[in-house]
C-alpha positions as CSV (number, residue, x, y, z in Angstrom):
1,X,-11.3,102.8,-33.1
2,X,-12.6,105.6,-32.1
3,X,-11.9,109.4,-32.4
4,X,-12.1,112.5,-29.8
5,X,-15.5,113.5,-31.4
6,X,-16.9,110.1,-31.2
7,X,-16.8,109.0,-34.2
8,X,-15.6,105.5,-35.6
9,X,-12.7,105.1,-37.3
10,X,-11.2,102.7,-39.6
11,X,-8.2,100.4,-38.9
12,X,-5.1,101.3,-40.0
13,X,-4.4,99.1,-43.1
14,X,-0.8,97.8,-42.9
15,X,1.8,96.3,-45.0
16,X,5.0,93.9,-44.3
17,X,7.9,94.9,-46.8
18,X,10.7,92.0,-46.6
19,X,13.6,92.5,-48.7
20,X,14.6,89.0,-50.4
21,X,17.8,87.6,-52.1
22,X,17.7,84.0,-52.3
23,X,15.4,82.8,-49.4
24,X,13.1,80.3,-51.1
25,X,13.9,78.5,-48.0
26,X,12.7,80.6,-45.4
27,X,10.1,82.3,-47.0
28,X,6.7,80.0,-46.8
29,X,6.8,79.6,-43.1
30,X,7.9,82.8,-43.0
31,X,4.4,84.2,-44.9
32,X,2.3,81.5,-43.8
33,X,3.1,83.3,-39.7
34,X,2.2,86.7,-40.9
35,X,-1.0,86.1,-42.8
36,X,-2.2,84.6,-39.7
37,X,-1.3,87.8,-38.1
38,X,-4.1,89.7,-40.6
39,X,-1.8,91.8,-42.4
40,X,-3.3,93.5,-45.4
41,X,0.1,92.9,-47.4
42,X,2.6,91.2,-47.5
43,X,5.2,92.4,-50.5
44,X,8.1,90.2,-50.8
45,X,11.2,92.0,-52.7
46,X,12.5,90.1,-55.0
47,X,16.9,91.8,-54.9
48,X,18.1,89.5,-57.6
49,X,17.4,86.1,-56.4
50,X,19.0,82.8,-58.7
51,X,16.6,80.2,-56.6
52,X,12.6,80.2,-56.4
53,X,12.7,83.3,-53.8
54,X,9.8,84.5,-56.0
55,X,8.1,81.9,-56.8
56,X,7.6,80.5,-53.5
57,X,6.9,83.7,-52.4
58,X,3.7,84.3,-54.6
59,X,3.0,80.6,-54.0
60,X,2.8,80.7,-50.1
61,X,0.1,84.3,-50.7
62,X,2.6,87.4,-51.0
63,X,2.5,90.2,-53.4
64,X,6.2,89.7,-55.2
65,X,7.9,93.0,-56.7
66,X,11.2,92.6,-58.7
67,X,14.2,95.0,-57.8
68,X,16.9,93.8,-59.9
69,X,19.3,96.4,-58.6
70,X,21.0,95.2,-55.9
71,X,21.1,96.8,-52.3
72,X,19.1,96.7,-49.7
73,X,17.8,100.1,-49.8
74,X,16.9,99.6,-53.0
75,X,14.5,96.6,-52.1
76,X,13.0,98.4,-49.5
77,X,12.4,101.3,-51.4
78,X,10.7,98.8,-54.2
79,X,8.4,97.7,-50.9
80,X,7.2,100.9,-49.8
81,X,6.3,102.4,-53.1
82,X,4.2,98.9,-53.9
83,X,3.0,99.5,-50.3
84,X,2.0,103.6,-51.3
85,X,0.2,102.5,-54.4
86,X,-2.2,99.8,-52.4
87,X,-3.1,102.7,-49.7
88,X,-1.1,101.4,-46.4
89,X,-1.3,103.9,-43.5
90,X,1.2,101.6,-41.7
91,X,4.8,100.0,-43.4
92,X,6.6,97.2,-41.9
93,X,10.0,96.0,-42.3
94,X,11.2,93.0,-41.8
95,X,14.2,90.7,-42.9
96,X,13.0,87.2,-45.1
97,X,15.7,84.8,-43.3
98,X,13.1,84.0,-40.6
99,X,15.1,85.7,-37.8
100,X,12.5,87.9,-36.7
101,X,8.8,86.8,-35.0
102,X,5.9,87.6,-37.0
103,X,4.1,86.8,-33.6
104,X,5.5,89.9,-32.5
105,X,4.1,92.0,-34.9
106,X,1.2,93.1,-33.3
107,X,3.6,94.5,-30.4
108,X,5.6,96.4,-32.9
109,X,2.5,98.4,-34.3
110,X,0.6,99.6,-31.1
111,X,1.9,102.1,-30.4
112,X,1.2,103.3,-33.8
113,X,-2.3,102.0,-33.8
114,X,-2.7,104.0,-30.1
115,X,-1.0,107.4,-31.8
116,X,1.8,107.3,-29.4
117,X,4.9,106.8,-32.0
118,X,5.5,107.6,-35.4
119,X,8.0,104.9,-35.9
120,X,8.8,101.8,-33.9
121,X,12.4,100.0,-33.6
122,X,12.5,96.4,-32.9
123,X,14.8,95.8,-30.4
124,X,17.1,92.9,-29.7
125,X,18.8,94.2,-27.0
126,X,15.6,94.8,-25.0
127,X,14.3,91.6,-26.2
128,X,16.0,88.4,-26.8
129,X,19.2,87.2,-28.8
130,X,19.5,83.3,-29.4
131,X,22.6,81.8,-29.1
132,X,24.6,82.2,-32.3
133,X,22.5,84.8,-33.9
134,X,24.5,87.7,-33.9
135,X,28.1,87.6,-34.1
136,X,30.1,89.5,-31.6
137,X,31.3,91.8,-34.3
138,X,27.9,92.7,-34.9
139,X,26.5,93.3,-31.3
140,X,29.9,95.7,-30.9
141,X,29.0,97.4,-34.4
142,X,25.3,97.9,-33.2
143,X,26.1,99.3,-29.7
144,X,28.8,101.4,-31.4
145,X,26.2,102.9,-33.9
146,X,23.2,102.9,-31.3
147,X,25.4,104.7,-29.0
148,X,26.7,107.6,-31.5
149,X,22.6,108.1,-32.7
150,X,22.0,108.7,-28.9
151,X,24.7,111.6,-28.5
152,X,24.2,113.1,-32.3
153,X,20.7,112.8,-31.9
154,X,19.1,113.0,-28.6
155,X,17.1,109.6,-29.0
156,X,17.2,106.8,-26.7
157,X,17.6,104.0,-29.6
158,X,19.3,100.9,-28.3
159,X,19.5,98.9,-32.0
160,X,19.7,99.3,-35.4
161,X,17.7,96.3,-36.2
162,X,15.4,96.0,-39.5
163,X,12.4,95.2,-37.9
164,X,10.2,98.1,-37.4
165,X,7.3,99.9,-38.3
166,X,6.8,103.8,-39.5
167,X,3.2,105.5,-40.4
168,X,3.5,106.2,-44.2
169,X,2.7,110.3,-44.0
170,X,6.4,110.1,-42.4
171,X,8.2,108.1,-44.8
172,X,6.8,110.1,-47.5
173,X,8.6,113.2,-45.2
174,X,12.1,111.6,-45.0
175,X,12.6,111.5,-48.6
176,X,14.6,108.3,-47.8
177,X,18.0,107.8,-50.8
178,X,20.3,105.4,-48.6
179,X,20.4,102.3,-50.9
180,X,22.5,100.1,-49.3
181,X,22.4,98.3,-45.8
182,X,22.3,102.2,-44.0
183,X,18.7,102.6,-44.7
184,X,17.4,101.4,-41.7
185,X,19.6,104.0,-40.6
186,X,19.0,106.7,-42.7
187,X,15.0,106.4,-41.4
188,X,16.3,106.5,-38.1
189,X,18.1,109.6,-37.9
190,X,15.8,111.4,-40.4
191,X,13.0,110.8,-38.7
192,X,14.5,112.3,-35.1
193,X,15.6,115.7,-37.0
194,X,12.1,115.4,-38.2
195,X,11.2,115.6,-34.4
196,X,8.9,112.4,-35.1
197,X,8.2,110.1,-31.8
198,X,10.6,107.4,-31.4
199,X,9.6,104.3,-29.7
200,X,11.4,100.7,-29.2
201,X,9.4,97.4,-28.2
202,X,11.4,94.4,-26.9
203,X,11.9,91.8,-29.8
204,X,13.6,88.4,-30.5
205,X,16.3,87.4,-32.9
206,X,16.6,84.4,-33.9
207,X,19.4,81.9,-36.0
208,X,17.8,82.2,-39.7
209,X,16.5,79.0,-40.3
210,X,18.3,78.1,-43.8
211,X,21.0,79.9,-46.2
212,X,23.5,82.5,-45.2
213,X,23.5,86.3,-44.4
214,X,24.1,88.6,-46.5
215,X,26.2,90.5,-43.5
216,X,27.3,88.3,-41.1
217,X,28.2,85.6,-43.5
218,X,30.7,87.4,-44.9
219,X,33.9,89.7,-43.5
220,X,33.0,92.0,-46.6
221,X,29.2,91.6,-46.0
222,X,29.9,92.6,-42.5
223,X,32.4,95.5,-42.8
224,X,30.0,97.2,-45.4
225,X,27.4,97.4,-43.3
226,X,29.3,99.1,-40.9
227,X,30.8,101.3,-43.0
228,X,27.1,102.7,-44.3
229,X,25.7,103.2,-40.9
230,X,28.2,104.8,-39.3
231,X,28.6,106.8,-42.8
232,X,25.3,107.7,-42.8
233,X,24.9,108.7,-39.0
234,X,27.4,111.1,-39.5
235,X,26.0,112.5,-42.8
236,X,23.1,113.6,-41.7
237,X,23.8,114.6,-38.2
238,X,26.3,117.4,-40.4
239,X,22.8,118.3,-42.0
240,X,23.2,116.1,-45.1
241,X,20.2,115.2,-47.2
């Protein structure tokens, strides 16, 4: 790349944080796709697993952290700071049950790359759901919440999906202390009263390929969920911290 002044500039070094409880099953594949993608890091978070979640992880050419403390915030939190310490410019989120395309990665982190977003939403309802992959409880739950970010928050946002992609100078900014599933949230609306550039790329969603989800396979997975992000969209658009 290349700056106004001519100079050359470096590549933005990235790296893939994926939250994991109990997903030995998905994960080789699953790091075996983004290494091919040429990904700096790839740091598997270890929330607590009782199967070989690590150990395949490490196996198949991931960095593995351990976040005993269960919660999704708190995994991703794990992530980023592992991601801090090694120097990425760019942090990636992304779930480990192999619903998401690492193929698609590249898409997700252009408009980074090109300077014309600070953070990037993957979205499903611009892209593609397969058959099955979202229950109808969910999609209403994610139009619900997308639609009250719109109205509290001025930004066009049409999902609340994990997969996305922020420039670490922001992260650092939002302070993030959701640690549960309204994180994705949480860097969502802090980073639009930040005034930050907001951007969604089409993406696919796909059925995970083995085990069950942490949300969706469960009535109390699923109405926790809920409960933090529309908790937390309301929070903050009050001013909370």
């Amino acid at each position: 790349m290349t700056d106004p002044g001519g100079a050359q500039r470096s590549a933005p070094t990235t790296a893939v944080i994926i939250p994991a409880l109990n997903e030995a099953g998905n994960l080789e594949s699953l790091v075996a796709e983004l290494l091919a993608e040429s990904v700096e890091w790839i740091i598997i978070v270890d929330n607590g697993s009782t199967d070989d979640t690590a150990a395949v992880a490490e196996e198949a050419g991931a960095i593995v952290v351990s976040e005993p403390r269960r919660g999704y915030g708190f995994a991703c939190a794990a992530g980023s700071r592992a991601a801090l310490e090694r120097g990425a410019d760019l942090l990636v989120y992304m779930d480990g049950d192999h619903s998401s395309r690492a193929d698609e990665l590249p898409s997700l982190l252009q408009p980074l790359i090109d300077g014309e977003a600070d953070l990037v939403l993957g979205s499903r309802v611009l892209g593609h759901i397969e058959g099955r992959a979202m229950a109808p409880h969910q999609r209403f739950g994610n139009w619900l919440s997308a639609g009250l970010i719109r109205r509290l928050y001025g930004v066009p946002v049409t999902d609340l999906g994990p997969y996305r992609a922020i420039r670490a100078e922001l992260f650092v900014r939002l302070e993030m202390q959701e640690m549960t599933f309204g994180w994705p949230t949480e860097m969502t609306v802090k980073s639009a009263r930040e005034g930050a550039r907001l951007a969604e790329i089409p993406v696919s969603w796909r059925v995970r390929r083995e085990g069950n989800s942490k949300v969706s396979g469960t009535v109390k997975g699923s109405v926790l969920a809920g409960y933090h992000i529309l908790r937390v969209t309301f929070r903050h658009s009050r001013g909370g911290t």
